[in-house]
mmCIF file of the N, C-alpha and C atoms, coordinates in Angstrom:
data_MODEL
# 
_entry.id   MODEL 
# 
loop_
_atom_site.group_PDB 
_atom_site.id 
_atom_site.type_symbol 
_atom_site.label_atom_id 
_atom_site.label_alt_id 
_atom_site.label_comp_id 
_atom_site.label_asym_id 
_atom_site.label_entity_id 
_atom_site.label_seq_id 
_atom_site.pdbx_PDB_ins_code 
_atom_site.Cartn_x 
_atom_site.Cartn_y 
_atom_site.Cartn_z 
_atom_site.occupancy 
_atom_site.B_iso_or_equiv 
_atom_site.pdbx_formal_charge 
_atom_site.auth_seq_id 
_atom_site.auth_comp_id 
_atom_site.auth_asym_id 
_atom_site.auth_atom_id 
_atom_site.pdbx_PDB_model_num 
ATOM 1   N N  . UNK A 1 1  ? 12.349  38.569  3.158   1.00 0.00 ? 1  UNK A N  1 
ATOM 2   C CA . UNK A 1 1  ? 11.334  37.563  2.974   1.00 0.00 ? 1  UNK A CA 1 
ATOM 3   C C  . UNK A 1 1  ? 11.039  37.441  1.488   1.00 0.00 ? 1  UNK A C  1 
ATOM 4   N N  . UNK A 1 2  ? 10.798  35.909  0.930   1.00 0.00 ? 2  UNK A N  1 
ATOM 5   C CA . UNK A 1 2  ? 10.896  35.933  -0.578  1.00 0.00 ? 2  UNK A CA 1 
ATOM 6   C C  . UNK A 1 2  ? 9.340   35.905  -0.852  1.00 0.00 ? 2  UNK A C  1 
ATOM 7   N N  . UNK A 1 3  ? 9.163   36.129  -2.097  1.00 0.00 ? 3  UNK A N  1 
ATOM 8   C CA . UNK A 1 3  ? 7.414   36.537  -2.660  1.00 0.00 ? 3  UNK A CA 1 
ATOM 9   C C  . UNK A 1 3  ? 7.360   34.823  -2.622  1.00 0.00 ? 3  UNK A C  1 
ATOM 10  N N  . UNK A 1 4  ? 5.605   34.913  -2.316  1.00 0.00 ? 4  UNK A N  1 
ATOM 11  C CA . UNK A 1 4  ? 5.553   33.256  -3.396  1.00 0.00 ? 4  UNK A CA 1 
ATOM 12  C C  . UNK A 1 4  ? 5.419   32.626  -3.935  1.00 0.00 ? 4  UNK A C  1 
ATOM 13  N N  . UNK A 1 5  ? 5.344   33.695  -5.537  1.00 0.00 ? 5  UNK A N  1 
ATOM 14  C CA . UNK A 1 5  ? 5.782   33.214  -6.313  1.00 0.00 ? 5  UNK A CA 1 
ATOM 15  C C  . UNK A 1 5  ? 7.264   32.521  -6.705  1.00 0.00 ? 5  UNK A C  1 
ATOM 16  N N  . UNK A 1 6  ? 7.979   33.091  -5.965  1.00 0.00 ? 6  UNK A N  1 
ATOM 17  C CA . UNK A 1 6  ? 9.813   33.136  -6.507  1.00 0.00 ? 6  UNK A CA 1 
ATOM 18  C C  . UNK A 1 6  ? 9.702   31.477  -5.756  1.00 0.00 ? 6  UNK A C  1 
ATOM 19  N N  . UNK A 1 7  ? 9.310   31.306  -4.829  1.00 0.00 ? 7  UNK A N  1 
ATOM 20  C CA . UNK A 1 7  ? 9.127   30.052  -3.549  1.00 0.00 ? 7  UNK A CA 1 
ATOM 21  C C  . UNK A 1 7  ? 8.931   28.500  -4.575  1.00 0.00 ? 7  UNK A C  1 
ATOM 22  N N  . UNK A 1 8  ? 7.734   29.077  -5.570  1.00 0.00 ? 8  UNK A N  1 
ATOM 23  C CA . UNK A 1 8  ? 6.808   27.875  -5.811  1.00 0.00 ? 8  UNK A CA 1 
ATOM 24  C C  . UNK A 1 8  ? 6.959   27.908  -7.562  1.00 0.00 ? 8  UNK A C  1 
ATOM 25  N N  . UNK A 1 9  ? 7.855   26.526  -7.751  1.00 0.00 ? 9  UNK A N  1 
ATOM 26  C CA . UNK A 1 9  ? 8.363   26.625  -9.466  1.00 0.00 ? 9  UNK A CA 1 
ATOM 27  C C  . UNK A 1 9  ? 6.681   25.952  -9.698  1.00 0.00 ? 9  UNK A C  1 
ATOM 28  N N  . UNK A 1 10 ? 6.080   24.965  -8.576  1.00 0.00 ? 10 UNK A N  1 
ATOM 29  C CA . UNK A 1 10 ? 5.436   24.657  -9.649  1.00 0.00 ? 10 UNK A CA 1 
ATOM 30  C C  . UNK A 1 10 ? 3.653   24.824  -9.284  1.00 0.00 ? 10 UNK A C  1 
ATOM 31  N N  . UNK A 1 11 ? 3.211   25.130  -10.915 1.00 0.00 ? 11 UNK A N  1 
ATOM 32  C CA . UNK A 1 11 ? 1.955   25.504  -10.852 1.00 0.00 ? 11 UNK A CA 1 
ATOM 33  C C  . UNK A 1 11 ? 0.957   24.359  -9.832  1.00 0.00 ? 11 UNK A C  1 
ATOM 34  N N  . UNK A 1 12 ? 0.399   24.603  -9.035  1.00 0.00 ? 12 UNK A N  1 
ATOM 35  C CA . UNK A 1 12 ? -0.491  23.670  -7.958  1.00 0.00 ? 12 UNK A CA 1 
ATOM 36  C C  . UNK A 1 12 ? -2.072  23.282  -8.612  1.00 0.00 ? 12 UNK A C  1 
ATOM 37  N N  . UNK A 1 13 ? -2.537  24.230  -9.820  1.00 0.00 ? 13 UNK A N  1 
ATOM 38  C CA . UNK A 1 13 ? -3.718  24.178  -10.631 1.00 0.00 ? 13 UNK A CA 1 
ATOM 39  C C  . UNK A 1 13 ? -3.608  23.344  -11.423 1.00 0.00 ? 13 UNK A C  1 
ATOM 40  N N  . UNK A 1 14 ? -2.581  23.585  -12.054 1.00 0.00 ? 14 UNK A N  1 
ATOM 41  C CA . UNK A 1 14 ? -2.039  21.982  -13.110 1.00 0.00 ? 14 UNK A CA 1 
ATOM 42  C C  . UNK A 1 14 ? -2.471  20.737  -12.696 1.00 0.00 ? 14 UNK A C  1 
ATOM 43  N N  . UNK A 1 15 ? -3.485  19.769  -13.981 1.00 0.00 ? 15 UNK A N  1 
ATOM 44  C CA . UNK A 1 15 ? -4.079  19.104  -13.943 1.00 0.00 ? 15 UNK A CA 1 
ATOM 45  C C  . UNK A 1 15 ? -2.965  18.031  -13.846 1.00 0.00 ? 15 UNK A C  1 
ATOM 46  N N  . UNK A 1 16 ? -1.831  18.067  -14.573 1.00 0.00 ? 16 UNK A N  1 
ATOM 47  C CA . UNK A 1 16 ? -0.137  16.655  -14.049 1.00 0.00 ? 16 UNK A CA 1 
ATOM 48  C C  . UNK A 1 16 ? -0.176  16.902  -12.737 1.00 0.00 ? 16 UNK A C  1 
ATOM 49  N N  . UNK A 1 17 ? 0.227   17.630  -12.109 1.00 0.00 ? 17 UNK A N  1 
ATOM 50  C CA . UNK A 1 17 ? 0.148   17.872  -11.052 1.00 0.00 ? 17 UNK A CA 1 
ATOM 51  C C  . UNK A 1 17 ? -0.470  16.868  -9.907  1.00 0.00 ? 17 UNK A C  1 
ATOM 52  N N  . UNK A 1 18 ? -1.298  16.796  -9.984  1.00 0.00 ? 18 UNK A N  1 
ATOM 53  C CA . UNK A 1 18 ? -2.175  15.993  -9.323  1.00 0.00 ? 18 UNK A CA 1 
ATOM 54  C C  . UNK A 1 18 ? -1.897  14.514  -9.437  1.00 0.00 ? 18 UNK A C  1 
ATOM 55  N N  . UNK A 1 19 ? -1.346  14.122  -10.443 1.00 0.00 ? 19 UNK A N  1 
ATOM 56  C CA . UNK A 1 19 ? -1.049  12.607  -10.919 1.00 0.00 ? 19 UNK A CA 1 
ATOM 57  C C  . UNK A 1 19 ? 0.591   12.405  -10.624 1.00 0.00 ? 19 UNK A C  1 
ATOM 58  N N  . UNK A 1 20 ? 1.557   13.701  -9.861  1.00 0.00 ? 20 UNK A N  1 
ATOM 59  C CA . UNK A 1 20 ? 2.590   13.346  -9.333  1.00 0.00 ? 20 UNK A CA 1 
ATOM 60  C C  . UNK A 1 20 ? 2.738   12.425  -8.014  1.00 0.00 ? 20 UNK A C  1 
ATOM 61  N N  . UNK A 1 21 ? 3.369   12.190  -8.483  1.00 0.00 ? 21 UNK A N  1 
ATOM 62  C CA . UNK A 1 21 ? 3.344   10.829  -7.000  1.00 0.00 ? 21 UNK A CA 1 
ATOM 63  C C  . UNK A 1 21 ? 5.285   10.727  -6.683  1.00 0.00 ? 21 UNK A C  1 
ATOM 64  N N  . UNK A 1 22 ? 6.293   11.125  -5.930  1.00 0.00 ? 22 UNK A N  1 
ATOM 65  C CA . UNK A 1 22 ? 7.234   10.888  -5.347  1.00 0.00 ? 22 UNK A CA 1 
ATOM 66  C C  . UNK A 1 22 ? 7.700   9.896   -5.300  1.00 0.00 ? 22 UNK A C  1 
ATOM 67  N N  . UNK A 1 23 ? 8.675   9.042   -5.689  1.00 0.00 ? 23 UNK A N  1 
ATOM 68  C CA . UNK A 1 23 ? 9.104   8.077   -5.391  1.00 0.00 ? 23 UNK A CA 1 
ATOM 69  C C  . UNK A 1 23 ? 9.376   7.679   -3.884  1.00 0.00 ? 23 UNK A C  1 
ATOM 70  N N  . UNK A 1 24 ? 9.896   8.327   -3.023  1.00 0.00 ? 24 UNK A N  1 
ATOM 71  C CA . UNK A 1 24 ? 9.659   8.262   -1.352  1.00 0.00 ? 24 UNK A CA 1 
ATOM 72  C C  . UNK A 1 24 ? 8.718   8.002   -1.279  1.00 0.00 ? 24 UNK A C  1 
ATOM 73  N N  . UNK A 1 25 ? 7.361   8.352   -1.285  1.00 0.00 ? 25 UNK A N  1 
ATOM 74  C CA . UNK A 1 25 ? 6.109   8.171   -1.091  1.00 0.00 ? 25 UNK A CA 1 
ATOM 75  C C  . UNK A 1 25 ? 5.765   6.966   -1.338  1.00 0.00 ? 25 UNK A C  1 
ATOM 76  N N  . UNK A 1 26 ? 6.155   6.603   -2.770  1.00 0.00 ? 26 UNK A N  1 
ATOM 77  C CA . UNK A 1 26 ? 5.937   5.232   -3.276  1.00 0.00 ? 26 UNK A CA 1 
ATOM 78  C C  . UNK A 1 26 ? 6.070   4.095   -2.634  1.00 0.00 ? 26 UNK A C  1 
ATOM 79  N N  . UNK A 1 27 ? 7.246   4.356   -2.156  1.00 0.00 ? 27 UNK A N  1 
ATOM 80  C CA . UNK A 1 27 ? 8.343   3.318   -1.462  1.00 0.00 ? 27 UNK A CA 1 
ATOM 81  C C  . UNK A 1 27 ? 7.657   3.103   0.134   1.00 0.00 ? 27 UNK A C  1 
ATOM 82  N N  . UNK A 1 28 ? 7.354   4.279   0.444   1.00 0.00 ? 28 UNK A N  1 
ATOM 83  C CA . UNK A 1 28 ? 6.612   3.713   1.578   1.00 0.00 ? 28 UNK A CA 1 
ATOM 84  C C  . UNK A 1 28 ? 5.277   3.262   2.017   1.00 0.00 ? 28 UNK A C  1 
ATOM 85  N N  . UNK A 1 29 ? 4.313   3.609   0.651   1.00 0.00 ? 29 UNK A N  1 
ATOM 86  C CA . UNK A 1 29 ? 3.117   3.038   0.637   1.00 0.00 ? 29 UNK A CA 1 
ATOM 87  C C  . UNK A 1 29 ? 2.826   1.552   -0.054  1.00 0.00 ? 29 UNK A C  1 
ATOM 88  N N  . UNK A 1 30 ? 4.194   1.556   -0.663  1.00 0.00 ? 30 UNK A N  1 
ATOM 89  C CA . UNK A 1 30 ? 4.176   -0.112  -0.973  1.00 0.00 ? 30 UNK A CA 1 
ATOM 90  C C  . UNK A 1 30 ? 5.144   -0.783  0.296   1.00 0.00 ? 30 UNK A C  1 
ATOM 91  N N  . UNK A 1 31 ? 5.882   -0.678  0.664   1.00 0.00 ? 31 UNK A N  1 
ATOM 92  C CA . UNK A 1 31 ? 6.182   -1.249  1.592   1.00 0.00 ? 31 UNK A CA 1 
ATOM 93  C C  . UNK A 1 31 ? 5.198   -1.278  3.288   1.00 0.00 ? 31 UNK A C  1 
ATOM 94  N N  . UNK A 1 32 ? 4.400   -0.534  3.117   1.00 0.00 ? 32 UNK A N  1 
ATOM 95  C CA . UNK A 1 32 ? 3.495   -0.436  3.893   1.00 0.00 ? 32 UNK A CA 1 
ATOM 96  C C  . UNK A 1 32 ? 2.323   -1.793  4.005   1.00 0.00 ? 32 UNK A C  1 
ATOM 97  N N  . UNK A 1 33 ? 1.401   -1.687  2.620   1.00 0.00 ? 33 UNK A N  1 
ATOM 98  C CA . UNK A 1 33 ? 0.814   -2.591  2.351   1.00 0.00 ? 33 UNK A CA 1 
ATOM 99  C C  . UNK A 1 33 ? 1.284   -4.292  1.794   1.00 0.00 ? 33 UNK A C  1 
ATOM 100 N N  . UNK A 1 34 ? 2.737   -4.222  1.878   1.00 0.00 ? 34 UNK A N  1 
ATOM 101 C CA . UNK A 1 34 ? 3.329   -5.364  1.793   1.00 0.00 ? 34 UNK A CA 1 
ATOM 102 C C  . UNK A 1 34 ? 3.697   -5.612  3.169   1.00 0.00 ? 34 UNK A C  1 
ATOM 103 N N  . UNK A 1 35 ? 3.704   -4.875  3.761   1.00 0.00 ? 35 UNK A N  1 
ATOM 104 C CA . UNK A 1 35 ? 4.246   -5.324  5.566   1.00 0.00 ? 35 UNK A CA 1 
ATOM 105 C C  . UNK A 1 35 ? 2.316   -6.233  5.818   1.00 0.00 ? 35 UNK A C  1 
ATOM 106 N N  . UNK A 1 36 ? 2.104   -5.246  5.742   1.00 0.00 ? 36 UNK A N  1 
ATOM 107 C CA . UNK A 1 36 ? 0.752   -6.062  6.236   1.00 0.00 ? 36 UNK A CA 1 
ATOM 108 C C  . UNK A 1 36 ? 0.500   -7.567  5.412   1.00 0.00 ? 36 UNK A C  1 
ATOM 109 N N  . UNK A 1 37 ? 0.584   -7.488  3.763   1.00 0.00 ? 37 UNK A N  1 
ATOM 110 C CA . UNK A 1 37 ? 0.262   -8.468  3.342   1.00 0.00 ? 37 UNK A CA 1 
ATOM 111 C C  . UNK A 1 37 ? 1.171   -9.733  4.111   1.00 0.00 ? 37 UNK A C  1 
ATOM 112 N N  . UNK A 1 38 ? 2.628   -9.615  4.452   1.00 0.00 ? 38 UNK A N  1 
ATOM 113 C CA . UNK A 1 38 ? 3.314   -10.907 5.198   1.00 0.00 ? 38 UNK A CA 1 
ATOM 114 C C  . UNK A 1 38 ? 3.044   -10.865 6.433   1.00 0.00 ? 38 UNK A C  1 
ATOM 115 N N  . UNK A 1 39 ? 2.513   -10.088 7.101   1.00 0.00 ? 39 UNK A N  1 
ATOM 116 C CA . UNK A 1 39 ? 1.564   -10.417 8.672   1.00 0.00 ? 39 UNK A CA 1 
ATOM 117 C C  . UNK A 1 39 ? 0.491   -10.785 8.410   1.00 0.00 ? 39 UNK A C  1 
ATOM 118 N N  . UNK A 1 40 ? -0.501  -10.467 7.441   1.00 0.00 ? 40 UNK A N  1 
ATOM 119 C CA . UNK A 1 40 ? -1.508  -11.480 7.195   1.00 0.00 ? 40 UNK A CA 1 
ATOM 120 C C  . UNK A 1 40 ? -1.218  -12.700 7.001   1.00 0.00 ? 40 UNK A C  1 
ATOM 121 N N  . UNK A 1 41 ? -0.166  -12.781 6.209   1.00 0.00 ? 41 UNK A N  1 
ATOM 122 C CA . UNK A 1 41 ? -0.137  -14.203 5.596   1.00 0.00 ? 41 UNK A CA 1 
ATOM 123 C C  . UNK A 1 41 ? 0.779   -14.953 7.073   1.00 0.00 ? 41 UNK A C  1 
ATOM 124 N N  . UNK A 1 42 ? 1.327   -14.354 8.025   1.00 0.00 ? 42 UNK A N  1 
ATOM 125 C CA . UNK A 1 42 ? 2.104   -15.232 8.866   1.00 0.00 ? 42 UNK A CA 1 
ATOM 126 C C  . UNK A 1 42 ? 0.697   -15.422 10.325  1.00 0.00 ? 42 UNK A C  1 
ATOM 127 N N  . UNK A 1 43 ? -0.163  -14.558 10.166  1.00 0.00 ? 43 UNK A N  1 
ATOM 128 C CA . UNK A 1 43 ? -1.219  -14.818 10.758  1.00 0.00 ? 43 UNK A CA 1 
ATOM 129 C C  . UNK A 1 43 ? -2.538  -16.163 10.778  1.00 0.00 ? 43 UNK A C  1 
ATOM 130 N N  . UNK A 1 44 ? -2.041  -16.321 9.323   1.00 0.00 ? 44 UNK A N  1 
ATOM 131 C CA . UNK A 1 44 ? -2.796  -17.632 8.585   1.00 0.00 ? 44 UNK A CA 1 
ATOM 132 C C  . UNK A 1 44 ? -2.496  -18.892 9.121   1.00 0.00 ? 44 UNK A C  1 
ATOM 133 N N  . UNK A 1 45 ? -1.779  -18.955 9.905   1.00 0.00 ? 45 UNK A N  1 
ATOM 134 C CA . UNK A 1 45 ? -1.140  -20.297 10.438  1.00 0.00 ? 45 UNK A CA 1 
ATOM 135 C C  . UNK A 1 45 ? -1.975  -20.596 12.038  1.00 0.00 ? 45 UNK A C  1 
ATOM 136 N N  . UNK A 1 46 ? -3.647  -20.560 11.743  1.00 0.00 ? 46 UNK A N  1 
ATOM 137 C CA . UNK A 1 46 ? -3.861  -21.385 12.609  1.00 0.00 ? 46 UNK A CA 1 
ATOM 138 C C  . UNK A 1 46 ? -4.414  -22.546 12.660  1.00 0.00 ? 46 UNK A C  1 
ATOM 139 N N  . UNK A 1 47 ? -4.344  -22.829 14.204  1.00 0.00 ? 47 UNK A N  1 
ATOM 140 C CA . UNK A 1 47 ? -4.484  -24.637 14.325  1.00 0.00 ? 47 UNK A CA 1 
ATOM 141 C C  . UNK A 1 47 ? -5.597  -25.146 13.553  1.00 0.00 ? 47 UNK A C  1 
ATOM 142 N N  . UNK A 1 48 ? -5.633  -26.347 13.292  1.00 0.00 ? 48 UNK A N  1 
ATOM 143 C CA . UNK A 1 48 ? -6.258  -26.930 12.504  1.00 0.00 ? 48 UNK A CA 1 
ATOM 144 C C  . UNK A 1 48 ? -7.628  -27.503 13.151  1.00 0.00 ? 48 UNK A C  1 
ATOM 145 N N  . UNK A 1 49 ? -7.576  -27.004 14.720  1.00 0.00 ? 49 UNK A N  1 
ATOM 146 C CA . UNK A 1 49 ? -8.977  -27.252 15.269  1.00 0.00 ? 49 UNK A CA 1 
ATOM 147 C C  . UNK A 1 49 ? -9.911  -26.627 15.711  1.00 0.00 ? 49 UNK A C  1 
ATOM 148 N N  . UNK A 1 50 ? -9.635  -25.599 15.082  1.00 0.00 ? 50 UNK A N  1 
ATOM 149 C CA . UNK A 1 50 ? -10.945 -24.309 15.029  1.00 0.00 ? 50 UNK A CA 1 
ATOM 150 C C  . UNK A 1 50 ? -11.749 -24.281 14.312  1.00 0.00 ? 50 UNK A C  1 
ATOM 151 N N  . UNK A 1 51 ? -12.798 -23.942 14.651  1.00 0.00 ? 51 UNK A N  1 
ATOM 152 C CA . UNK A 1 51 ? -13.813 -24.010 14.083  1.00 0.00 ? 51 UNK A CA 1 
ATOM 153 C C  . UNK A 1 51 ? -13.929 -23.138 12.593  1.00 0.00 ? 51 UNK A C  1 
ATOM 154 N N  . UNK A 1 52 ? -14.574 -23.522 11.546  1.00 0.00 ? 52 UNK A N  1 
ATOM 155 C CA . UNK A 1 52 ? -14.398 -22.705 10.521  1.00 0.00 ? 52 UNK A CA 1 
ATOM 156 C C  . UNK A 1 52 ? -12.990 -22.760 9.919   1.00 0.00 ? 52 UNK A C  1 
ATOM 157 N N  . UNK A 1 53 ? -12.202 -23.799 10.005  1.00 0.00 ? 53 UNK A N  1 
ATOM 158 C CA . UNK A 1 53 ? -10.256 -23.810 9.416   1.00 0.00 ? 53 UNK A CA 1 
ATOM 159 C C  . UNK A 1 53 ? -10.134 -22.958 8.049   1.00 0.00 ? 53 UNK A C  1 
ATOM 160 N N  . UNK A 1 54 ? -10.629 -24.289 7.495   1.00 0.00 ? 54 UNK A N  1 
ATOM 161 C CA . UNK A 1 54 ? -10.550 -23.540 5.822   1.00 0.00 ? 54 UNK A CA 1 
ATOM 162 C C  . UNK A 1 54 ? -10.738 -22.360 5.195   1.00 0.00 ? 54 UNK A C  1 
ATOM 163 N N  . UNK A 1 55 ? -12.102 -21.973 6.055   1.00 0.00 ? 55 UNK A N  1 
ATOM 164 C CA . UNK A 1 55 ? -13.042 -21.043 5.575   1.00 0.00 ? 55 UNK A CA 1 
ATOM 165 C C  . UNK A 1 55 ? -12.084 -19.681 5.918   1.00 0.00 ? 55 UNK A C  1 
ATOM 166 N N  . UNK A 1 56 ? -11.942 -19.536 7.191   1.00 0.00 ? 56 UNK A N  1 
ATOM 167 C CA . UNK A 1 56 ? -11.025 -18.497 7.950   1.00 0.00 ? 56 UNK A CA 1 
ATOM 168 C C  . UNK A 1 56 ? -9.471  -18.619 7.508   1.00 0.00 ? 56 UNK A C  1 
ATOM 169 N N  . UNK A 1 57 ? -8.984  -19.429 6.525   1.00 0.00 ? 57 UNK A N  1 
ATOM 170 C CA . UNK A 1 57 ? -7.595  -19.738 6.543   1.00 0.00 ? 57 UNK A CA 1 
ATOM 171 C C  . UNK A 1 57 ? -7.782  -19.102 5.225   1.00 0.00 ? 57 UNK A C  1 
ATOM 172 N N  . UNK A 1 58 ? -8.503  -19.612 4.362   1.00 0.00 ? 58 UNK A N  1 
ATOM 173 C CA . UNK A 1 58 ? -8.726  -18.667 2.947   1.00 0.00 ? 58 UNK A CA 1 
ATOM 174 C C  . UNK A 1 58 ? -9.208  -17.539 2.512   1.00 0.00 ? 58 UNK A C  1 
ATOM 175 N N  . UNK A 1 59 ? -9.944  -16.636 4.051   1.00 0.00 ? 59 UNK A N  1 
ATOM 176 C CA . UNK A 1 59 ? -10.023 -15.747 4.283   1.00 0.00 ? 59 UNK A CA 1 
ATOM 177 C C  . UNK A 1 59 ? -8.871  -14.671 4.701   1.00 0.00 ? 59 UNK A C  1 
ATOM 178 N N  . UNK A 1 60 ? -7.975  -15.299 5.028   1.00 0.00 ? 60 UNK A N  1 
ATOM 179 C CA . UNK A 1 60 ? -6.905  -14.446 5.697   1.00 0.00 ? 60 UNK A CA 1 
ATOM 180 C C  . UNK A 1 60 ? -5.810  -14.364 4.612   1.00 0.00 ? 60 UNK A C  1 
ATOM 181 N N  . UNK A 1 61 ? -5.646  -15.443 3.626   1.00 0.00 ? 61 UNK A N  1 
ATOM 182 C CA . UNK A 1 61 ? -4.811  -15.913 2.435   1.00 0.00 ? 61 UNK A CA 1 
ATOM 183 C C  . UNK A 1 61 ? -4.868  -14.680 1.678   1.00 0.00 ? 61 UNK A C  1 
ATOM 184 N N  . UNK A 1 62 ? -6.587  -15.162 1.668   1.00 0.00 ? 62 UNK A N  1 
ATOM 185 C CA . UNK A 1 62 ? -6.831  -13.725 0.094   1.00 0.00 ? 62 UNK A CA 1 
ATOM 186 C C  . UNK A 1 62 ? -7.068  -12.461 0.535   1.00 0.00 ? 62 UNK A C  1 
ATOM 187 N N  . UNK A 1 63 ? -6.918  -12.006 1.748   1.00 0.00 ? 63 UNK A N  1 
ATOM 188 C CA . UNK A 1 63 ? -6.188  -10.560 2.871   1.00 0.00 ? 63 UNK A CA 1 
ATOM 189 C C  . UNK A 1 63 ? -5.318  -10.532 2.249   1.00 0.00 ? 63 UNK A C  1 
ATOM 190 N N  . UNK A 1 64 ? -4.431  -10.952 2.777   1.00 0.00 ? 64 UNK A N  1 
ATOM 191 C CA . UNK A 1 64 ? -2.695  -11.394 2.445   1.00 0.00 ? 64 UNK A CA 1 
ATOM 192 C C  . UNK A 1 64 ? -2.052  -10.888 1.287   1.00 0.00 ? 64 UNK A C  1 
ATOM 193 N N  . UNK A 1 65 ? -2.955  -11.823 0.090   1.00 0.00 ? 65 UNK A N  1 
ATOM 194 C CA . UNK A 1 65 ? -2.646  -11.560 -1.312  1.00 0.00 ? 65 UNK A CA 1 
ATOM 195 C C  . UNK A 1 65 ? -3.291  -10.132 -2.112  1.00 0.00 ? 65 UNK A C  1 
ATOM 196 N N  . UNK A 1 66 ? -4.245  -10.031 -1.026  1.00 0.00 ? 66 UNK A N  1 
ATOM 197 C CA . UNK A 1 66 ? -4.711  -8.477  -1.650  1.00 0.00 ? 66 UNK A CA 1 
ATOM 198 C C  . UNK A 1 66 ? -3.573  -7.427  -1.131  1.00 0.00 ? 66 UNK A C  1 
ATOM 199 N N  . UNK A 1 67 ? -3.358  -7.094  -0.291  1.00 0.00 ? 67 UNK A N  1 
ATOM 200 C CA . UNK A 1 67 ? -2.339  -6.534  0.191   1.00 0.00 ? 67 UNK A CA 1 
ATOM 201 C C  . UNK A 1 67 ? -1.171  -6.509  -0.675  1.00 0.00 ? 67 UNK A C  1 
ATOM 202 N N  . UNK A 1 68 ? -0.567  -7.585  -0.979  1.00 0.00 ? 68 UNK A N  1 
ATOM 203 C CA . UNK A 1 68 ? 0.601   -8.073  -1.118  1.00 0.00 ? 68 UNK A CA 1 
ATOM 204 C C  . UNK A 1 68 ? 0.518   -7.340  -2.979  1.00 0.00 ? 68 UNK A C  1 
ATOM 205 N N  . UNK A 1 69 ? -0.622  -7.086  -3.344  1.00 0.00 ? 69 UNK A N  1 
ATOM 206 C CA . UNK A 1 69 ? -0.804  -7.065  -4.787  1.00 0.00 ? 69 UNK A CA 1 
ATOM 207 C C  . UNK A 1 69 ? -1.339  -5.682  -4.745  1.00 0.00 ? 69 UNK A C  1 
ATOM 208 N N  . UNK A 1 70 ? -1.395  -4.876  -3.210  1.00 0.00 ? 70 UNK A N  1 
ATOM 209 C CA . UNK A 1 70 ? -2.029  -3.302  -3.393  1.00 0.00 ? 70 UNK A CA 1 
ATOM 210 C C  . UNK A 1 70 ? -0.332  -2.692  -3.059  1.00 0.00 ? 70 UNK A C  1 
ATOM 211 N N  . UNK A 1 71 ? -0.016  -3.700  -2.614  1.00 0.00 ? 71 UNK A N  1 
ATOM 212 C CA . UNK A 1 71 ? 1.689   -2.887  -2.477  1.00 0.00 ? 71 UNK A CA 1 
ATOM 213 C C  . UNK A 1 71 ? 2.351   -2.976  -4.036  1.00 0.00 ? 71 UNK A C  1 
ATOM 214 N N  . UNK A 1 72 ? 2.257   -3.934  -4.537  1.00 0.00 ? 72 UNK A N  1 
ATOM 215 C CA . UNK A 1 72 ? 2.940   -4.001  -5.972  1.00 0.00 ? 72 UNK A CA 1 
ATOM 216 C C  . UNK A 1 72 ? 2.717   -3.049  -6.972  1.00 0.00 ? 72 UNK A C  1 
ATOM 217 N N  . UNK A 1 73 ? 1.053   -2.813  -6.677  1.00 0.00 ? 73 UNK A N  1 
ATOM 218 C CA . UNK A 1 73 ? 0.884   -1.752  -8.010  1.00 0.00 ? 73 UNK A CA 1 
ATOM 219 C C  . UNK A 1 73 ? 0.834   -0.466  -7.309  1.00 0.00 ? 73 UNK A C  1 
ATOM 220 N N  . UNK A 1 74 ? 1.055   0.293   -5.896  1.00 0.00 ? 74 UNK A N  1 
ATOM 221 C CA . UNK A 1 74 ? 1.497   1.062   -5.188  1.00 0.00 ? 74 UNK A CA 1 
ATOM 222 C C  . UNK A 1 74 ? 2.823   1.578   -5.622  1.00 0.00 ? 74 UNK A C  1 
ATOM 223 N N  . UNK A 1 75 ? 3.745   0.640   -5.875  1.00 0.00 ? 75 UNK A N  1 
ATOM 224 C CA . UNK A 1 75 ? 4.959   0.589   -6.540  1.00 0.00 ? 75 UNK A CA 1 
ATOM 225 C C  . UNK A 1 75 ? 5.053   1.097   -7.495  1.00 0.00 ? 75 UNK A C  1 
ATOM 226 N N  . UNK A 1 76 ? 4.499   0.135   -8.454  1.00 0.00 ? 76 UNK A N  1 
ATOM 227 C CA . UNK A 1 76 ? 4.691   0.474   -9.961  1.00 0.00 ? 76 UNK A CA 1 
ATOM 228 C C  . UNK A 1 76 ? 3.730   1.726   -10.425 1.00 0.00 ? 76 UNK A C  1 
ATOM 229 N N  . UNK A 1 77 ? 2.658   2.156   -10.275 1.00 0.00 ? 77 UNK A N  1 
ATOM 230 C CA . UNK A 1 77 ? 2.224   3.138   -10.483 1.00 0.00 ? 77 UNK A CA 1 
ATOM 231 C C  . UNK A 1 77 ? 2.153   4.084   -9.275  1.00 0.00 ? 77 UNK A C  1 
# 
């Protein structure tokens, strides 16, 4: 059985540490919140005789685009 220290190269107290983020990880928390942002936005397509259209259609838009813009910088940072 190995000690664990020999186990663990890296220090877990380390203040970088904490600001590591995986690229796997990345990839699936932006593709996550981009799945949702194009089901919001394919959700947006209703009829034009409901009550509240606009109001609820630009509600679901700027869902959509929030999403779509929490996956991007999910990504990049």
């Amino acid at each position: 059985m190995a000690s664990p220290q020999s186990e663990s190269s890296v220090d877990l107290k380390d203040p970088k540490f904490e600001q590591y983020d995986c690229l796997p990880c990345r990839l699936v928390g932006a593709t996550a919140f981009t799945g949702l942002g194009v089901y919001a936005y394919w959700q947006s397509n209703i009829p034009r005789g409901t009550p509240f259209y606009r109001t609820r259609r630009l509600g679901i838009l700027s869902l959509a685009t929030g999403f779509v813009g929490a996956g991007l910088y999910r990504l990049i940072n």
